[in-house]
FISEDO-131657 format. One record per atom (N, C-alpha, C): residue number from 1; residue in one letter; atom name; x, y, z. Coordinates in nm, 3 decimals. Layout:
NUM A CA X Y Z
...
This chain:
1 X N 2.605 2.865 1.746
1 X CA 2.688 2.785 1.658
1 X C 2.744 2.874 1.547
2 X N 2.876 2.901 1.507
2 X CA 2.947 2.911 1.417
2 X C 2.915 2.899 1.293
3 X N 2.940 2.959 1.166
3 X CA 2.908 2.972 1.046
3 X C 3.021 2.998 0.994
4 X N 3.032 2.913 0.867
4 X CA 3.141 2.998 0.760
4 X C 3.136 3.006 0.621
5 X N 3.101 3.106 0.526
5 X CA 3.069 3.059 0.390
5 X C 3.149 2.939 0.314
6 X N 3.295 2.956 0.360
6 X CA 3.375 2.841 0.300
6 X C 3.342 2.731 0.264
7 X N 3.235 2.669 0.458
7 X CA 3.173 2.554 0.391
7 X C 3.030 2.586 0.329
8 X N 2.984 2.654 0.248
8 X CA 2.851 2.660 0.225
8 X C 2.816 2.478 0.149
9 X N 2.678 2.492 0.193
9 X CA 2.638 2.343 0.162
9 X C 2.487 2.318 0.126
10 X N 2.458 2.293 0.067
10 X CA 2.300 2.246 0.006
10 X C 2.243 2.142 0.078
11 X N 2.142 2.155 0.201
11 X CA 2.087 2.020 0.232
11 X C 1.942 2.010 0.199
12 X N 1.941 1.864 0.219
12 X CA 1.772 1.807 0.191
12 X C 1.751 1.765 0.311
13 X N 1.613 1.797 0.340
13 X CA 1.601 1.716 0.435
13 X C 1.412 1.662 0.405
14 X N 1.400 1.557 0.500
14 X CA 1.263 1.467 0.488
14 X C 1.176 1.492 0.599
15 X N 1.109 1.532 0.602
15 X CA 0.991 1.544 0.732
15 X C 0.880 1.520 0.749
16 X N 0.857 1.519 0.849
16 X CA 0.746 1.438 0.896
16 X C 0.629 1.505 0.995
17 X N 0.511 1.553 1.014
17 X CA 0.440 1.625 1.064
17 X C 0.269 1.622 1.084
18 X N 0.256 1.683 1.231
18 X CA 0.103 1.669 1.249
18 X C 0.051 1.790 1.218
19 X N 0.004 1.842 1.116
19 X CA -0.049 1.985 1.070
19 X C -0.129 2.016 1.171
20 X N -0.230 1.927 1.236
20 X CA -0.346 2.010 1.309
20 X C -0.360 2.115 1.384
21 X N -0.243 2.169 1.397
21 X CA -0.223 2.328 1.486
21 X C -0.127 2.418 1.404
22 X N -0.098 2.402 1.278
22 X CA -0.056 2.453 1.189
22 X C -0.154 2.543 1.059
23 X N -0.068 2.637 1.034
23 X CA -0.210 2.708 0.960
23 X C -0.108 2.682 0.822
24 X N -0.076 2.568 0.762
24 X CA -0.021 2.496 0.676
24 X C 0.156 2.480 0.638
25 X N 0.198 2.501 0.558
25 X CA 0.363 2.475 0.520
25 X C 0.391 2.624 0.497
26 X N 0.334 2.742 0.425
26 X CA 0.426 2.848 0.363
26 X C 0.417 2.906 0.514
27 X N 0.557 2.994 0.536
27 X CA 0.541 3.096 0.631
27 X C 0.455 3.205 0.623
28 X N 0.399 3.224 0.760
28 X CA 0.305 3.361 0.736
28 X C 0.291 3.407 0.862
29 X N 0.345 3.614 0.859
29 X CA 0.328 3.685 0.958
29 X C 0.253 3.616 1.058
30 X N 0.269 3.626 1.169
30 X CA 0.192 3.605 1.313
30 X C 0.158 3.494 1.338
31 X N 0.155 3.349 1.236
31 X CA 0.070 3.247 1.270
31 X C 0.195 3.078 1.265
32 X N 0.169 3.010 1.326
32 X CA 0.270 2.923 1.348
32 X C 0.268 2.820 1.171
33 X N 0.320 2.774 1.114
33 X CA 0.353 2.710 1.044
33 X C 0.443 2.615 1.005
34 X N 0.435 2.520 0.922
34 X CA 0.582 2.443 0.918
34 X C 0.728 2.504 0.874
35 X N 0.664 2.578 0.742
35 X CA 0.805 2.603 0.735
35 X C 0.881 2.686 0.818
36 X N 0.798 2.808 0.845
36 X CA 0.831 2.889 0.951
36 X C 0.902 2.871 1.084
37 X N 0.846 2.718 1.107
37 X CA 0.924 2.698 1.243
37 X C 1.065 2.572 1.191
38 X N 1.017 2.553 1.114
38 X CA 1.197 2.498 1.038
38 X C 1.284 2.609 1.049
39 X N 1.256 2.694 0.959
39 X CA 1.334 2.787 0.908
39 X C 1.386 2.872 1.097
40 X N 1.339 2.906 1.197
40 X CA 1.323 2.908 1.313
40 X C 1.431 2.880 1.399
41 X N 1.413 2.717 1.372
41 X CA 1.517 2.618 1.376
41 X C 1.681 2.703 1.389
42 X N 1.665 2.660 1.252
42 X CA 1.788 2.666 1.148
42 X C 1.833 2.790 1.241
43 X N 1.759 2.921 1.200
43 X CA 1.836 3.058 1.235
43 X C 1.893 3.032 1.387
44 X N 1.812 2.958 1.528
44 X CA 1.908 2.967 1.600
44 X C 1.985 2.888 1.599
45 X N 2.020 2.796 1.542
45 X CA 2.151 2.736 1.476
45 X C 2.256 2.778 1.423
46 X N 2.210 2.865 1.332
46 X CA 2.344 2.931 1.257
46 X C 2.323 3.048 1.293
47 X N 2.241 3.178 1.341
47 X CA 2.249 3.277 1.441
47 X C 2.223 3.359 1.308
48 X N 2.157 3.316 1.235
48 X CA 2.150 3.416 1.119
48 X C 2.007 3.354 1.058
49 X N 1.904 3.435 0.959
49 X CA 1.801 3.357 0.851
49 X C 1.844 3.306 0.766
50 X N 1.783 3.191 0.778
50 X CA 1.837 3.058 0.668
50 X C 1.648 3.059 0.594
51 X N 1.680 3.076 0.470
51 X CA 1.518 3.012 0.375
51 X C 1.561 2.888 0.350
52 X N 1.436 2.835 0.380
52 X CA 1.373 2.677 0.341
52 X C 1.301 2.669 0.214
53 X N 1.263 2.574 0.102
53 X CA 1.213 2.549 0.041
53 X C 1.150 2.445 0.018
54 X N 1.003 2.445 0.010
54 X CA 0.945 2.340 0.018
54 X C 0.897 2.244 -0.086
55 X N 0.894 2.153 -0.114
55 X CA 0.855 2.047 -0.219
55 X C 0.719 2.110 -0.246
56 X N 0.620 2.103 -0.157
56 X CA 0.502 2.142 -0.188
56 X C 0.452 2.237 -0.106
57 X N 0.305 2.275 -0.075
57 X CA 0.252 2.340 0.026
57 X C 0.148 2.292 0.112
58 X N 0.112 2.226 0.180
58 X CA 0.027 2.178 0.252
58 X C -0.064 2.307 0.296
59 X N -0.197 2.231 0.315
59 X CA -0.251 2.360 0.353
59 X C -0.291 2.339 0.481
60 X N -0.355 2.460 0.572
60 X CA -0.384 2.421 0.718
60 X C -0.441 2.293 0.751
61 X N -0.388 2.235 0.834
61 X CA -0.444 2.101 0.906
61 X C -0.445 2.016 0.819
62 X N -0.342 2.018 0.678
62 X CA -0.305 1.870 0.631
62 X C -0.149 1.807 0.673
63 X N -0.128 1.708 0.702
63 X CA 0.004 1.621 0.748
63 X C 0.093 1.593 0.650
64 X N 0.183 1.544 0.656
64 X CA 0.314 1.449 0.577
64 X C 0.364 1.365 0.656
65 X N 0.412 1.267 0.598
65 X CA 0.492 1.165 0.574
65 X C 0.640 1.231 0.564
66 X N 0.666 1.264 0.401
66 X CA 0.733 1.278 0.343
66 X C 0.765 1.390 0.268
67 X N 0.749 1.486 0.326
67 X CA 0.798 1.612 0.264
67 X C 0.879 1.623 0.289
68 X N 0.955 1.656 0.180
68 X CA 1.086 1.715 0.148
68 X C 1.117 1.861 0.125
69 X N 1.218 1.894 0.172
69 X CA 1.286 2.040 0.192
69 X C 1.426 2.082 0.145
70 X N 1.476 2.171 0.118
70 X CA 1.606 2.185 0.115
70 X C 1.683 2.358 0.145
71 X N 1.752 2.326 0.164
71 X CA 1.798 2.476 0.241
71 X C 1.964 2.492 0.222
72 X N 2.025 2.604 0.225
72 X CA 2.189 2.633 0.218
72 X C 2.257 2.699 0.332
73 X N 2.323 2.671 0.394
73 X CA 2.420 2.703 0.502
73 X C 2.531 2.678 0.516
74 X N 2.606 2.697 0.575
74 X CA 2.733 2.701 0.600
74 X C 2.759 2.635 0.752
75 X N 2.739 2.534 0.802
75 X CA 2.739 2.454 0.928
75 X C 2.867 2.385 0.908
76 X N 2.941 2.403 1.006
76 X CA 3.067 2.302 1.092
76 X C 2.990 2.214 1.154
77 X N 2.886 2.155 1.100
77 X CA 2.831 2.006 1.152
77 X C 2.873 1.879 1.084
78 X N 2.846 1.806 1.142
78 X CA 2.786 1.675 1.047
78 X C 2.676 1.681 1.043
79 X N 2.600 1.564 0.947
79 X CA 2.489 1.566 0.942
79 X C 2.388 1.530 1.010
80 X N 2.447 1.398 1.110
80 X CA 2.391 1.360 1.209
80 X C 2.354 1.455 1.295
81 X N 2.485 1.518 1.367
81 X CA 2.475 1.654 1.477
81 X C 2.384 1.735 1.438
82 X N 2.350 1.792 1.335
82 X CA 2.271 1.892 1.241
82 X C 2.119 1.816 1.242
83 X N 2.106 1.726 1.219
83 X CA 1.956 1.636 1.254
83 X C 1.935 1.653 1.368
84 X N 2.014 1.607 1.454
84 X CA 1.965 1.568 1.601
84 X C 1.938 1.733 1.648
85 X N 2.043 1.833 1.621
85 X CA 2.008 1.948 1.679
85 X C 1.907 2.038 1.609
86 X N 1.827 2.021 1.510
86 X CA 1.725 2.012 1.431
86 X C 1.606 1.971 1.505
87 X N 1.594 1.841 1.551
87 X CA 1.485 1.783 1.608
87 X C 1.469 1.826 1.783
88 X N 1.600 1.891 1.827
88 X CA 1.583 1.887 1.939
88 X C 1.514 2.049 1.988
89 X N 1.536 2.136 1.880
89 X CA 1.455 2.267 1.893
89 X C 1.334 2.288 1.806
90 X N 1.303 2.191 1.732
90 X CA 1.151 2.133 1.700
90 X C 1.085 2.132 1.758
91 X N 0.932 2.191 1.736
91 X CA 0.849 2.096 1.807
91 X C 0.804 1.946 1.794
92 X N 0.749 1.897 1.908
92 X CA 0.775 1.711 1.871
92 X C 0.658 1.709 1.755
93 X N 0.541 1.805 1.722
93 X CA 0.479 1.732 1.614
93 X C 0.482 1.766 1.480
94 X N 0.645 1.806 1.486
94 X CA 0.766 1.826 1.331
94 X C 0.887 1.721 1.413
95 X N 0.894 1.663 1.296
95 X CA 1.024 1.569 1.326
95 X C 1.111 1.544 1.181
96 X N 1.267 1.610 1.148
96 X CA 1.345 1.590 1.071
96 X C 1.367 1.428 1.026
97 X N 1.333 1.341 0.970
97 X CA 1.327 1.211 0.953
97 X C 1.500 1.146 0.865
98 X N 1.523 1.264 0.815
98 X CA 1.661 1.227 0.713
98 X C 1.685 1.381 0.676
99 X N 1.857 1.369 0.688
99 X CA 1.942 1.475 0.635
99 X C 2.035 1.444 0.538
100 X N 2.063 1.535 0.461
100 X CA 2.219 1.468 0.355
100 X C 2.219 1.596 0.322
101 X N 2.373 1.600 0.229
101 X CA 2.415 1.708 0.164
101 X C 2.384 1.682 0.021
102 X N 2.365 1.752 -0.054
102 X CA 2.314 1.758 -0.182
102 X C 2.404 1.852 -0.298
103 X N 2.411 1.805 -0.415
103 X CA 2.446 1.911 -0.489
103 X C 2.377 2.056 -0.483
104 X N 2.466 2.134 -0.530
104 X CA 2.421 2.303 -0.530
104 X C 2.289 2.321 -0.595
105 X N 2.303 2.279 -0.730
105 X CA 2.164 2.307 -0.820
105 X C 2.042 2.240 -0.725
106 X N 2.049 2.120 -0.651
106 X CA 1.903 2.061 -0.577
106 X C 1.794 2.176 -0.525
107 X N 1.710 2.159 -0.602
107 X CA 1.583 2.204 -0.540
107 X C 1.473 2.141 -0.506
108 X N 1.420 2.157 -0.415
108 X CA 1.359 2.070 -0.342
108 X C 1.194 2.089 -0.478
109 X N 1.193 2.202 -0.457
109 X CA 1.037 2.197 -0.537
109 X C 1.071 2.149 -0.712
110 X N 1.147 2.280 -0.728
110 X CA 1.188 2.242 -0.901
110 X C 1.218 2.047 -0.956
111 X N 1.243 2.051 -0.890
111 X CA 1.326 1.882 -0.914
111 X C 1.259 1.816 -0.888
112 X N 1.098 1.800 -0.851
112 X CA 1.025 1.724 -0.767
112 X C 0.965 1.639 -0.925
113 X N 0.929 1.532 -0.975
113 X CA 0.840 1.454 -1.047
113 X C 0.739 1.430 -1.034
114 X N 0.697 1.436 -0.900
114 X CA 0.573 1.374 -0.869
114 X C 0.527 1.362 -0.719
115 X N 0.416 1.335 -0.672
115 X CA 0.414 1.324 -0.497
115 X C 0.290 1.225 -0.519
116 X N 0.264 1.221 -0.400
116 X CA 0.177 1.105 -0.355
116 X C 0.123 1.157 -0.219
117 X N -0.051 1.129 -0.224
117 X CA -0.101 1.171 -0.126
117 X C -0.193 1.041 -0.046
118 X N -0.229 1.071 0.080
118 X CA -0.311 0.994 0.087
118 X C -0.445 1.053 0.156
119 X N -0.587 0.989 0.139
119 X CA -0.686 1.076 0.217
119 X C -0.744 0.957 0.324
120 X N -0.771 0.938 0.426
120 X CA -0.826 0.821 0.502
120 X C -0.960 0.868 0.585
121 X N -1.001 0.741 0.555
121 X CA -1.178 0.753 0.610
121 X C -1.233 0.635 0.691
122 X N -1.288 0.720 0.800
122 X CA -1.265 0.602 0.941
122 X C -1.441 0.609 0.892
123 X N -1.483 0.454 0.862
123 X CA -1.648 0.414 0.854
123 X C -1.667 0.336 0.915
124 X N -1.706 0.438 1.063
124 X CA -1.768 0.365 1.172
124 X C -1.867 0.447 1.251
125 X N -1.920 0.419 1.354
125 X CA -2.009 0.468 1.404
125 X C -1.929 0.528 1.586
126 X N -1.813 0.433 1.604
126 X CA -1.689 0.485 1.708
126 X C -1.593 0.523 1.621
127 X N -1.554 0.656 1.639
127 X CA -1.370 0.655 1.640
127 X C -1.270 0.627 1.715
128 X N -1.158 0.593 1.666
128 X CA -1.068 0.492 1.735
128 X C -1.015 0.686 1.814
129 X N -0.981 0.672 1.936
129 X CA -0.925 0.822 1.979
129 X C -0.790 0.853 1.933
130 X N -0.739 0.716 1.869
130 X CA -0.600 0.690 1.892
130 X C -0.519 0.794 1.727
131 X N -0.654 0.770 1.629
131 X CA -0.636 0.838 1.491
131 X C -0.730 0.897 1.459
132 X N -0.814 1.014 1.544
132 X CA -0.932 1.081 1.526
132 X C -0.855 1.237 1.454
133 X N -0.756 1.242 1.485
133 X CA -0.679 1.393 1.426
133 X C -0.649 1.332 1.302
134 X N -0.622 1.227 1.206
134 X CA -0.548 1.203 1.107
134 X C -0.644 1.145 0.999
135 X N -0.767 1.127 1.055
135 X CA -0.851 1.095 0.929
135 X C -1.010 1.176 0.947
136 X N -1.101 1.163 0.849
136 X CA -1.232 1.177 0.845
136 X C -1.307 1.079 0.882
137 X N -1.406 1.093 1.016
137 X CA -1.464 1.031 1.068
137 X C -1.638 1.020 0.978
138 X N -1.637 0.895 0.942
138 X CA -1.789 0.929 0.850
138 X C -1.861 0.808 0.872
139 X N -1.954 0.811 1.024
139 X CA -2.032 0.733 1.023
139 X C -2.172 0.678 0.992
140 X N -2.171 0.783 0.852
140 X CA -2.294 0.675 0.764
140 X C -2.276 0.611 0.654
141 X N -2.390 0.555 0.612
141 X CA -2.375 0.465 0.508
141 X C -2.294 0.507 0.407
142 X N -2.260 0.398 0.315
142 X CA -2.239 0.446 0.148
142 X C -2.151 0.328 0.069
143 X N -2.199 0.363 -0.073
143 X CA -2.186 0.211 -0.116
143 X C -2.059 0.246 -0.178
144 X N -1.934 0.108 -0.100
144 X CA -1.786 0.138 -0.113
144 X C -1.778 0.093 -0.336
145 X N -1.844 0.048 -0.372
145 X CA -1.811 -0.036 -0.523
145 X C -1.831 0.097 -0.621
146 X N -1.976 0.187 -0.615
146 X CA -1.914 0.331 -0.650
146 X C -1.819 0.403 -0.680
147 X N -1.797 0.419 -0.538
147 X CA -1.687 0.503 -0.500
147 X C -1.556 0.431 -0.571
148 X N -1.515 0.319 -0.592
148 X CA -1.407 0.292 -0.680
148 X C -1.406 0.306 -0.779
149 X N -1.554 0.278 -0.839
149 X CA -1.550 0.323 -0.977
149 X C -1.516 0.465 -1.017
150 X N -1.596 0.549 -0.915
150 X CA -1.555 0.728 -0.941
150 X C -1.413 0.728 -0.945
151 X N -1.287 0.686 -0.828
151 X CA -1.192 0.714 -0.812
151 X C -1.100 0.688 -0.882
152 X N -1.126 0.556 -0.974
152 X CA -1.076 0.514 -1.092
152 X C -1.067 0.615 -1.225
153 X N -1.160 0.710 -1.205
153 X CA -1.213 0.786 -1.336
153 X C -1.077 0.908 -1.338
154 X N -1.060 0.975 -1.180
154 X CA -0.944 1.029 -1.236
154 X C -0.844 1.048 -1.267
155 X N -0.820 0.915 -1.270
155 X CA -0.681 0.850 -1.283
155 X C -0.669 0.902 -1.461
156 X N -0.611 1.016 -1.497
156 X CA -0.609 1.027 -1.632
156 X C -0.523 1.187 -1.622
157 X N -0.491 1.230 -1.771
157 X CA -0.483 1.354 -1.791
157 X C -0.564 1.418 -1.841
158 X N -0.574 1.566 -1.774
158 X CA -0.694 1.640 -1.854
158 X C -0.689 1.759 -1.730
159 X N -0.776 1.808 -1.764
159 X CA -0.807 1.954 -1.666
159 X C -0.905 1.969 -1.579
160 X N -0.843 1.966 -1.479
160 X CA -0.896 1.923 -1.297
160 X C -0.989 2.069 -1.290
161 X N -0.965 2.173 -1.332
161 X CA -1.027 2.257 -1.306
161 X C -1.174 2.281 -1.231
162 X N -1.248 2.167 -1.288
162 X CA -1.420 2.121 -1.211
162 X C -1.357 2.074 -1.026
163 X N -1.230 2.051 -1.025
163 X CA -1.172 1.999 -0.904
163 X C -1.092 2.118 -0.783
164 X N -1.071 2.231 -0.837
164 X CA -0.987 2.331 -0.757
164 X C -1.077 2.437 -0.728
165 X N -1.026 2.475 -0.679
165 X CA -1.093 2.646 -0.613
165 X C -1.032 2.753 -0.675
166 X N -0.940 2.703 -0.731
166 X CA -0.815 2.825 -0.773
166 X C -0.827 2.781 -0.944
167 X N -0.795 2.883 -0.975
167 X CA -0.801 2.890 -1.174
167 X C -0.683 2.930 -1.226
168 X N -0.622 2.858 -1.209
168 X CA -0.462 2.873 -1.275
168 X C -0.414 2.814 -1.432
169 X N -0.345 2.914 -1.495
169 X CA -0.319 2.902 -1.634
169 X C -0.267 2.792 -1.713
170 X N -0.251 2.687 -1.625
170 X CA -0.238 2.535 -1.678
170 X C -0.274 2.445 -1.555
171 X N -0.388 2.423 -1.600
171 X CA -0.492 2.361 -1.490
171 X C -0.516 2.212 -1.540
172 X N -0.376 2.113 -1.642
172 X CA -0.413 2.010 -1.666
172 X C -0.317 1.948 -1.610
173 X N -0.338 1.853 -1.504
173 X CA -0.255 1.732 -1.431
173 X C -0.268 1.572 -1.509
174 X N -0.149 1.537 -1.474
174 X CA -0.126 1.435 -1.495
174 X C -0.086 1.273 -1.385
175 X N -0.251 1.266 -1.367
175 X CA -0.326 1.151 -1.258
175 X C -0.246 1.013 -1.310
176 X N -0.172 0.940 -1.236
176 X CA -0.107 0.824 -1.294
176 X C -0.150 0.725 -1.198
177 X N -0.201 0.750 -1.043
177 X CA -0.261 0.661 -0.981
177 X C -0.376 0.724 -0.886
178 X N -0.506 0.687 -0.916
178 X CA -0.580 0.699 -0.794
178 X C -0.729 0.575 -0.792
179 X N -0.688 0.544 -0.658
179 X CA -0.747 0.389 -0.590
179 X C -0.798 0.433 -0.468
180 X N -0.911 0.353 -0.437
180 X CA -0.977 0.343 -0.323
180 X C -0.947 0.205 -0.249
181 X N -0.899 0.200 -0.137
181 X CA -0.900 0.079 -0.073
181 X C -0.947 0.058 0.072
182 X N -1.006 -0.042 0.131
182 X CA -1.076 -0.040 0.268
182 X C -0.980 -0.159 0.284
183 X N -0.931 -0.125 0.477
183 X CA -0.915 -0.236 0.552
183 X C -0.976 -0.221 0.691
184 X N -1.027 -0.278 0.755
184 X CA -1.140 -0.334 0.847
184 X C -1.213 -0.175 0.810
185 X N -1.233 -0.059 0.922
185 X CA -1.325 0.059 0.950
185 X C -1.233 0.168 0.893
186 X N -1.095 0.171 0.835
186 X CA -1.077 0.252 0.756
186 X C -1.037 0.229 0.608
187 X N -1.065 0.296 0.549
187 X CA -1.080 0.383 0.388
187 X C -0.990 0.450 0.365
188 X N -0.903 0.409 0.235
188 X CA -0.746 0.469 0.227
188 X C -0.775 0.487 0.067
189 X N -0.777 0.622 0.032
189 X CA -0.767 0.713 -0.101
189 X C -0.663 0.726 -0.159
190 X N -0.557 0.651 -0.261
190 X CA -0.451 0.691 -0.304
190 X C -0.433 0.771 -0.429
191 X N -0.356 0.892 -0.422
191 X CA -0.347 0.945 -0.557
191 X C -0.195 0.967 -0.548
192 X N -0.145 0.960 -0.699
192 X CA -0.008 0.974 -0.748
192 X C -0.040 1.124 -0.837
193 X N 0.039 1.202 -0.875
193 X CA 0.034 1.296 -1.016
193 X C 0.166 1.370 -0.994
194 X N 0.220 1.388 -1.132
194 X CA 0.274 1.529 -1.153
194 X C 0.286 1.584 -1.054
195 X N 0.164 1.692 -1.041
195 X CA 0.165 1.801 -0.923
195 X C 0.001 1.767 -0.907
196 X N -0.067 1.881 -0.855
196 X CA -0.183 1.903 -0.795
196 X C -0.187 2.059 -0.778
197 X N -0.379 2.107 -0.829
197 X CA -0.405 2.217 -0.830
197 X C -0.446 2.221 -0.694
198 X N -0.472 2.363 -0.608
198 X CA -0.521 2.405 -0.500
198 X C -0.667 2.298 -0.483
199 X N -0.592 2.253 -0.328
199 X CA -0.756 2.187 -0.273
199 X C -0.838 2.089 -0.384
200 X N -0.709 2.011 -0.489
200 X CA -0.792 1.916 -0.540
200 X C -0.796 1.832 -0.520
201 X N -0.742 1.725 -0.438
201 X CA -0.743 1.622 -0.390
201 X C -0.857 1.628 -0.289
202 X N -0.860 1.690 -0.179
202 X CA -0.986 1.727 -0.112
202 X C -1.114 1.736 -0.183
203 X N -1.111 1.765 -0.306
203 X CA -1.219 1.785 -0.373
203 X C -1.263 1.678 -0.433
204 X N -1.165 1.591 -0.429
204 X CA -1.198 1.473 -0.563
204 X C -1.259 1.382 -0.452
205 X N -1.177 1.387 -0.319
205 X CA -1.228 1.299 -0.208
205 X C -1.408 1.300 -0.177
206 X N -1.410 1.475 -0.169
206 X CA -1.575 1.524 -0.148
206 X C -1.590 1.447 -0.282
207 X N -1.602 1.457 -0.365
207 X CA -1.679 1.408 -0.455
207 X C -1.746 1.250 -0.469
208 X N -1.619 1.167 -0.443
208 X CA -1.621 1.052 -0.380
208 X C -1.693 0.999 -0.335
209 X N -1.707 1.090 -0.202
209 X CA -1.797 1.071 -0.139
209 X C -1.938 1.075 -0.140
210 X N -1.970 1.153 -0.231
210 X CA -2.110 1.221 -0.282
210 X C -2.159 1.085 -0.355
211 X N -2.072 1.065 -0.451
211 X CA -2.094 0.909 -0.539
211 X C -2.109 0.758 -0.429
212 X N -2.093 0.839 -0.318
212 X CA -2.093 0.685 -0.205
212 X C -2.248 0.684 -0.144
213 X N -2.279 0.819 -0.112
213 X CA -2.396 0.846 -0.058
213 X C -2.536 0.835 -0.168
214 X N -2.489 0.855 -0.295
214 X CA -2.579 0.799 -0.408
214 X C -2.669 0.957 -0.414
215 X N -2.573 1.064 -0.389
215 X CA -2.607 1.186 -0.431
215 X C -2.599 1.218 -0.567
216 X N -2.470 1.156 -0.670
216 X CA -2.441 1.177 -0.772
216 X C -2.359 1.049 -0.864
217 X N -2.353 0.991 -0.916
217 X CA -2.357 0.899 -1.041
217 X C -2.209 0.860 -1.028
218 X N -2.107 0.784 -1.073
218 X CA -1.986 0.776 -1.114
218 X C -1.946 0.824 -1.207
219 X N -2.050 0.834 -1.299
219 X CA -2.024 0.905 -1.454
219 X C -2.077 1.092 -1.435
220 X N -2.114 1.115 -1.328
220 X CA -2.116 1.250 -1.332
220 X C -1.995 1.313 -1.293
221 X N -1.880 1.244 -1.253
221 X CA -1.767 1.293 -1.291
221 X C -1.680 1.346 -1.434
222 X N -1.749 1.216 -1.528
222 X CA -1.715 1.306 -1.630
222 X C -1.742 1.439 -1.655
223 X N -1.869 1.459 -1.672
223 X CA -1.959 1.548 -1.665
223 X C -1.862 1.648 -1.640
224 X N -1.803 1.648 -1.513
224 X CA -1.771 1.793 -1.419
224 X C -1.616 1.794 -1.493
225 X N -1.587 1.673 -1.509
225 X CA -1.437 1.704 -1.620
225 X C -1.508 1.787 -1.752
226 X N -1.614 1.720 -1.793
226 X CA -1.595 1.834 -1.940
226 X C -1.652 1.983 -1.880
227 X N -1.744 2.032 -1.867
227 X CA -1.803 2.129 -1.815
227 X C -1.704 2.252 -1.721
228 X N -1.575 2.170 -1.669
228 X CA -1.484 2.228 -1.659
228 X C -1.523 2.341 -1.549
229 X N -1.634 2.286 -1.443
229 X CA -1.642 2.395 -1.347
229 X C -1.676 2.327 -1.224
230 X N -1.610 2.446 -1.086
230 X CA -1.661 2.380 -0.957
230 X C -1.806 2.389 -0.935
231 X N -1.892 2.288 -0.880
231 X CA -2.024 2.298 -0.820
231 X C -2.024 2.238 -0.711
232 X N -2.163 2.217 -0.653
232 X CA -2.173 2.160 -0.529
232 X C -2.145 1.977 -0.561
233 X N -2.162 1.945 -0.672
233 X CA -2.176 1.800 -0.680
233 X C -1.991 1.776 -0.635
234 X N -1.965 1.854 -0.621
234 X CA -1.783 1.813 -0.544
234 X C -1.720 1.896 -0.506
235 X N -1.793 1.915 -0.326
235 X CA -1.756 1.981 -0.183
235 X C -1.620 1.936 -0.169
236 X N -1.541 1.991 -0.055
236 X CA -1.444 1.962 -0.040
236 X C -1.417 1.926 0.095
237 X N -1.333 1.793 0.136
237 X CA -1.333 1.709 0.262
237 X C -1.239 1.795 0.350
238 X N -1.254 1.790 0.486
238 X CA -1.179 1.847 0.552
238 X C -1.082 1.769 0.544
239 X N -0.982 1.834 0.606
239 X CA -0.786 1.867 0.589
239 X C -0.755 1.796 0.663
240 X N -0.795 1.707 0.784
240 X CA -0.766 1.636 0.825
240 X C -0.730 1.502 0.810
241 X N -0.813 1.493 0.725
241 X CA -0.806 1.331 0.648
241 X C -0.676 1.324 0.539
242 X N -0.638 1.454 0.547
242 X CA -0.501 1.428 0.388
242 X C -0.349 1.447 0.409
243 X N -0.272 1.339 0.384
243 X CA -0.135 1.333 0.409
243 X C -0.058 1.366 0.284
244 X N 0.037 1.425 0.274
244 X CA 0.135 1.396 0.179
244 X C 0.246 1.287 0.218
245 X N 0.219 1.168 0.138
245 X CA 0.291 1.051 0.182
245 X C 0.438 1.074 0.122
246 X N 0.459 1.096 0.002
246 X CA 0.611 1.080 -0.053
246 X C 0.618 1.178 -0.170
247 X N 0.714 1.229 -0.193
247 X CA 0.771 1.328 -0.292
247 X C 0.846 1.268 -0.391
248 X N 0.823 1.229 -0.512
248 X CA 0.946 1.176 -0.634
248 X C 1.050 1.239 -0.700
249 X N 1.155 1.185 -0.663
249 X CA 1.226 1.244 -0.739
249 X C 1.272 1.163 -0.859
């Protein structure tokens, strides 16, 4: 396909994806990834490297909903044609969900307000086969009234730091929603914020959990908010269980 700077053009696009054979969103030498195989895409499309930019970064073997992207080219498409021929050199467990053209300045990450994740927890003693890749299977006990109370707690601002793996120079988020909710055998974790430090949502989930099993208190979350460090009292859940549902703009 043809290229011409004349039309250069800013698009967004929305996607949708099963991480589990992905070693997460940033590109990296030798190993398959999302963006990598977007960006993939694109080049045999326009017969040249096109960079992608991502809203966020997922890490190995977490999913989306709703990640958002945006990229610049110069395509004699429409947008439709440009989707469909997008999805059709995809693999099927990446799927382009929405395309548009965008102003120049749009950046997909810079411009972002906020995202939304979700973590899900199958409490049963069978897993359904049908969603065994997309959630955490946890068939023992634990008392669900806890665990809301913990999850309620970080719904706040302050410094997650007791929550990440990574120690970065402004390590205070701004939590505007996080809820625990059960319907029949699964367990649905919602968090809203700002942004998110490395592997904290996973962490807040382990923790959660710890407060379900009656390993550790609801109020020993504070605790790990002031003290301001990782311990064992909040492991971190595997990657399977965590989606990025929606990106705010």
């Amino acid at each position: 396909m043809t290229v011409d700077k004349s039309y250069l053009q800013n698009y967004k696009i929305v996607l949708s994806y099963d991480g589990t054979d992905y070693h997460g969103w940033q590109r990296q030498p030798k190993k398959r990834t999302i963006q990598g195989s977007i960006e993939g895409a694109l080049s045999k499309i326009a017969q040249k490297k096109i960079a992608v930019v991502g809203a966020g970064r997922t890490d190995a073997g977490v999913h989306a909903q709703g990640q958002v992207a945006n990229f610049k080219a110069a395509f004699k498409m429409t947008e439709a044609e440009l989707l469909n021929g997008l999805n059709a050199l995809l693999p099927e467990d990446i799927r382009v969900t929405d395309l548009e053209k965008v102003p120049m300045d749009f950046d997909a990450r810079r411009n972002a307000r906020g995202k939304i994740y979700q973590y899900r927890i199958w409490h049963s003693r069978k897993i359904n086969p049908f969603v065994f890749r997309y959630v955490l299977h946890w068939p023992y006990p634990f008392d669900l009234k806890p665990m809301r109370d913990a999850a309620r707690r970080f719904q706040r601002i302050g410094d997650f730091s007791g929550f990440s793996s990574n120690r970065l120079l402004h390590p205070v988020r701004n939590v505007v929603r996080s809820e625990l909710h059960k319907k029949g055998d699964e367990i649905v974790f919602t968090i809203e914020a700002s942004g998110f430090l490395r592997y904290m949502v996973r962490t807040i989930v382990g923790t959660i959990l710890e407060v379900g099993r009656g390993r550790i208190s609801p109020e020993a979350v504070e605790e790990i908010f002031k003290d301001k460090k990782r311990t064992l009292a909040s492991p971190t859940a595997p990657a399977k269980g965590l989606c990025l549902v929606k990106i705010l703009y």
